[in-house]
C-alpha positions as CSV (number, residue, x, y, z in Angstrom):
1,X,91.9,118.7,158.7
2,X,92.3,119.4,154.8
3,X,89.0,119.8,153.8
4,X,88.2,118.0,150.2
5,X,84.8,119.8,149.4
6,X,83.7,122.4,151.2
7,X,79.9,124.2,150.6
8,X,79.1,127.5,152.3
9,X,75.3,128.5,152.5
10,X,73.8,126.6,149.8
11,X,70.1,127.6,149.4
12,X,68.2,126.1,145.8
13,X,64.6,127.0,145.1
14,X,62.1,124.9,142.3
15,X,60.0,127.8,141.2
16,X,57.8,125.1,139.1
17,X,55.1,124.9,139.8
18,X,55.2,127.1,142.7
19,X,58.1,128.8,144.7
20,X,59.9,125.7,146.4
21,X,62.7,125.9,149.3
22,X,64.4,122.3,148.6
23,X,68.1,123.4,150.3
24,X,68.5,125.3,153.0
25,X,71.1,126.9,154.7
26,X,74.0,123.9,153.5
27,X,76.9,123.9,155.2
28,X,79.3,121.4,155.8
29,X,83.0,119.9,154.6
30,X,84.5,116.4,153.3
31,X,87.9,116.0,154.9
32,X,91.1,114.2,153.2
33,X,90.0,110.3,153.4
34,X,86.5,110.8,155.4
35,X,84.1,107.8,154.2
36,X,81.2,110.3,154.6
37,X,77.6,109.2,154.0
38,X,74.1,111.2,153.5
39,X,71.0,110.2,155.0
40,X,67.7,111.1,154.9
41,X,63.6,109.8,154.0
42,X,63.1,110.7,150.2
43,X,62.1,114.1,149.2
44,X,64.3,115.4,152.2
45,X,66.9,116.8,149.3
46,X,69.7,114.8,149.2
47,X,70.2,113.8,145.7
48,X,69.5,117.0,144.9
49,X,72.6,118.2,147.2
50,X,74.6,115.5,145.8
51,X,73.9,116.9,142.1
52,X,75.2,120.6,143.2
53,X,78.5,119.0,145.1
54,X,79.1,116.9,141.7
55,X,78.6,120.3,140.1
56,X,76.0,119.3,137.7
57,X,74.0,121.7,139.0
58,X,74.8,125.0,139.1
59,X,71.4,126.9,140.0
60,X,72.0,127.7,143.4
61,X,73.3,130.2,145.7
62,X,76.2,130.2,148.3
63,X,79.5,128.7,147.8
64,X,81.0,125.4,146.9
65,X,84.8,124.9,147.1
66,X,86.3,121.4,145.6
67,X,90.2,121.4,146.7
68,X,90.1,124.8,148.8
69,X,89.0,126.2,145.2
70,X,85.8,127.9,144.6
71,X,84.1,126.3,141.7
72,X,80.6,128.5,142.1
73,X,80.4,130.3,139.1
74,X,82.7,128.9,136.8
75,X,81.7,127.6,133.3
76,X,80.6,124.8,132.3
77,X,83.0,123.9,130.4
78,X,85.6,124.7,133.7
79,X,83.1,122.8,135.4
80,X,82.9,119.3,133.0
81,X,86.7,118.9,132.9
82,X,87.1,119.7,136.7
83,X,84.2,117.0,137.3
84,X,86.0,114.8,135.2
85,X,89.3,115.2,136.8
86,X,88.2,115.3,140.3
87,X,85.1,113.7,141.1
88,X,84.6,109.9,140.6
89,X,80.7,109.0,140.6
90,X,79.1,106.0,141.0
91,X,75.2,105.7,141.2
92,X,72.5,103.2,141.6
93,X,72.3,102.0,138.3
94,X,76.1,101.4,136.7
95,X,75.1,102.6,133.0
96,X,77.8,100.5,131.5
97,X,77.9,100.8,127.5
98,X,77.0,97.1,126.9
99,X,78.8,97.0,124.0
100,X,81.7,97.9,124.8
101,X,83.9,95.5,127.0
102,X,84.8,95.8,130.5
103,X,88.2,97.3,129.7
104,X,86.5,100.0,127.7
105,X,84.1,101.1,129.9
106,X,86.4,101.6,132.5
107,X,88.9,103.6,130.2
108,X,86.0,105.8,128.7
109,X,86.8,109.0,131.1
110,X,90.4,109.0,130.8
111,X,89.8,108.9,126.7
112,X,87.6,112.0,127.1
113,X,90.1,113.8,129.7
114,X,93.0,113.0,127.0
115,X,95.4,113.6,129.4
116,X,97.6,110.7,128.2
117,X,98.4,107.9,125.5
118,X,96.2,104.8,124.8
119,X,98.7,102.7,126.4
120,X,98.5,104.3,129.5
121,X,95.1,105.0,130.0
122,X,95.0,100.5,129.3
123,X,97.4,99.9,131.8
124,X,96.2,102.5,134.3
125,X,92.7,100.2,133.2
126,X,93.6,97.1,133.8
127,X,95.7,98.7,137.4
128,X,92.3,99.5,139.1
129,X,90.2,96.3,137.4
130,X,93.1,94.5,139.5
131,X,92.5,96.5,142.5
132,X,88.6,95.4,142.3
133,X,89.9,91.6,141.9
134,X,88.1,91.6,138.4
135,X,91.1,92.2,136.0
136,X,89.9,88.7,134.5
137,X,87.0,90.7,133.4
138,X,88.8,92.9,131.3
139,X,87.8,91.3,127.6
140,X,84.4,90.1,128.6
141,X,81.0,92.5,127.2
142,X,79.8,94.6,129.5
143,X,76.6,93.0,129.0
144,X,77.7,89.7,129.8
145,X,78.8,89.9,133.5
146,X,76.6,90.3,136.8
147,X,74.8,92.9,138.4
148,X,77.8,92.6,141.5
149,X,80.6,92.8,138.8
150,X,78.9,95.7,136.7
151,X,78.7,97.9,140.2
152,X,82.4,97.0,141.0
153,X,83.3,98.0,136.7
154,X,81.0,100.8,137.6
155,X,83.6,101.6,140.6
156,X,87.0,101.3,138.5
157,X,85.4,103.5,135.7
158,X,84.9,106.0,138.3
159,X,88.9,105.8,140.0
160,X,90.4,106.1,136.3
161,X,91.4,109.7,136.6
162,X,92.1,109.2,140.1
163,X,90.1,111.6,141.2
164,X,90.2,113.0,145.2
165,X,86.7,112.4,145.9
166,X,84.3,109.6,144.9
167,X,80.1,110.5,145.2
168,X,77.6,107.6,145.1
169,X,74.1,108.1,144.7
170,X,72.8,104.8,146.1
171,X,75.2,103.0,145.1
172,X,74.2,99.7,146.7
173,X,70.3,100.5,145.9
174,X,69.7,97.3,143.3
175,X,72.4,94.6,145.2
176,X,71.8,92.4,147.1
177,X,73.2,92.0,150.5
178,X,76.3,90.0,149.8
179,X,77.3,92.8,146.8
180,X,76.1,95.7,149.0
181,X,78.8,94.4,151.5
182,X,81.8,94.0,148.6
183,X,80.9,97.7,147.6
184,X,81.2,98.7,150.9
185,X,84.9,96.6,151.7
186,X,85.7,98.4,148.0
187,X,84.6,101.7,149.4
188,X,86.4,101.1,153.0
189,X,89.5,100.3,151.3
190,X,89.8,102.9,149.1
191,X,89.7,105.1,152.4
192,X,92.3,103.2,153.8
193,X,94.8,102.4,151.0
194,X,94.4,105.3,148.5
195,X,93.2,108.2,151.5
196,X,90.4,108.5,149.1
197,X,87.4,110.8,150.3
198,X,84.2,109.5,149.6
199,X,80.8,111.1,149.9
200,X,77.6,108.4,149.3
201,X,73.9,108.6,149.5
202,X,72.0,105.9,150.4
203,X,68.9,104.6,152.6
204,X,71.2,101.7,154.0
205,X,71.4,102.1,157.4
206,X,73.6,99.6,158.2
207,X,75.7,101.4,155.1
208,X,75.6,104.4,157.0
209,X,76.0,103.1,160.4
210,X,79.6,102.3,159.2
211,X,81.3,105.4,157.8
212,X,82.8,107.6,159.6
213,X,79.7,109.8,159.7
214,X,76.3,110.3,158.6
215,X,74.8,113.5,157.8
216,X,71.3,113.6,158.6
217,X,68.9,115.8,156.1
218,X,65.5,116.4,156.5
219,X,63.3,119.5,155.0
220,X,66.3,120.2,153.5
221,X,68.5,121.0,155.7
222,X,71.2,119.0,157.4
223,X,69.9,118.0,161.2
224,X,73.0,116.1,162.2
């Protein structure tokens, strides 16, 4: 199996206020379209994994490999336009710029990536606001839709660069059931139509229950 991400011993310490062990020993891979999700009680280190894999973080040792390419050690600057490129993120909270409009929001990482015109980056827009059934959106203020809708803008602002793996941190966390299920249909799909590879932490264990595997942490380290 092509593996998507890859992380090879990854040990991080908090020495504040005292020496703390919060990752230990992480090992594991993301294959080419795996719905992967993380699990684990709070404190038990996953976001914390999740913000080293999204290469936000870069204090830690051992080895993380995006593509079959190591990415430890490069620069940050390497770094922000590789995690722009390559990594679509969605989290709990969909931090929409309320106001701009739908359309805007969702071309906003394409404009910083510059990697083609204004027309494109509108069309390629409007492309994945279709995809998410709410290209009617497109005009509306991002302050004037629901919390359902802004997850699901959230979700095309994150596919805009079409990137090969998509990280949630909660993403379902403040939805109710009915939206929780059309992230996760959204999410299921993308696996199925695009051979997307996602990678999402969340309490849900229903969520969970229903990708294609769960990785269990706890004192952080991955039990399962």
């Amino acid at each position: 199996m092509d593996l998507v991400l890859e992380t090879k011993n990854i040990n991080k310490h908090f020495y504040k206020p005292k020496d703390f062990h919060v990752l230990k020993d992480i090992s594991f891979g993301i294959g080419k379209g795996e719905f992967a999700s993380i699990m684990g009680k709070s404190g038990s280190g996953k976001s914390t994994l999740l913000y080293i894999l999204s290469t936000m973080d870069t204090d830690y040792t051992g080895e993380l490999y995006l593509n079959g390419e190591l990415i430890t050690g490069k620069s940050h600057q390497e770094l922000s336009r590789i995690r722009n490129e390559r990594i679509g993120f969605v989290f709990q909270f969909h931090y929409l710029l309320s106001e701009f409009s739908v359309l805007e929001n969702v071309m906003l990482p394409a404009k910083k990536l510059a990697k083609k015109s204004h027309a494109e980056i509108e069309h390629d827009g409007i492309e994945k606001l279709k995809m998410l059934h709410i290209e009617h959106l497109a005009q509306q203020r991002a302050s004037r839709i629901s919390g359902g809708e802004k997850q699901r803008v959230a979700i095309a602002r994150a596919l805009i660069n079409d990137p090969t793996i998509l990280m949630g941190d909660e993403p379902t966390g403040n939805l109710d059931s009915h939206n929780s299920e059309n992230v996760f249909s959204i999410f299921k799909r993308l696996k199925e139509e695009q051979g997307l590879s996602l990678l999402v932490v969340t309490h849900d264990e229903d969520f969970a229950k229903r990708t294609d595997r769960t990785i269990q942490m706890e004192d952080g380290r991955i039990i399962g």
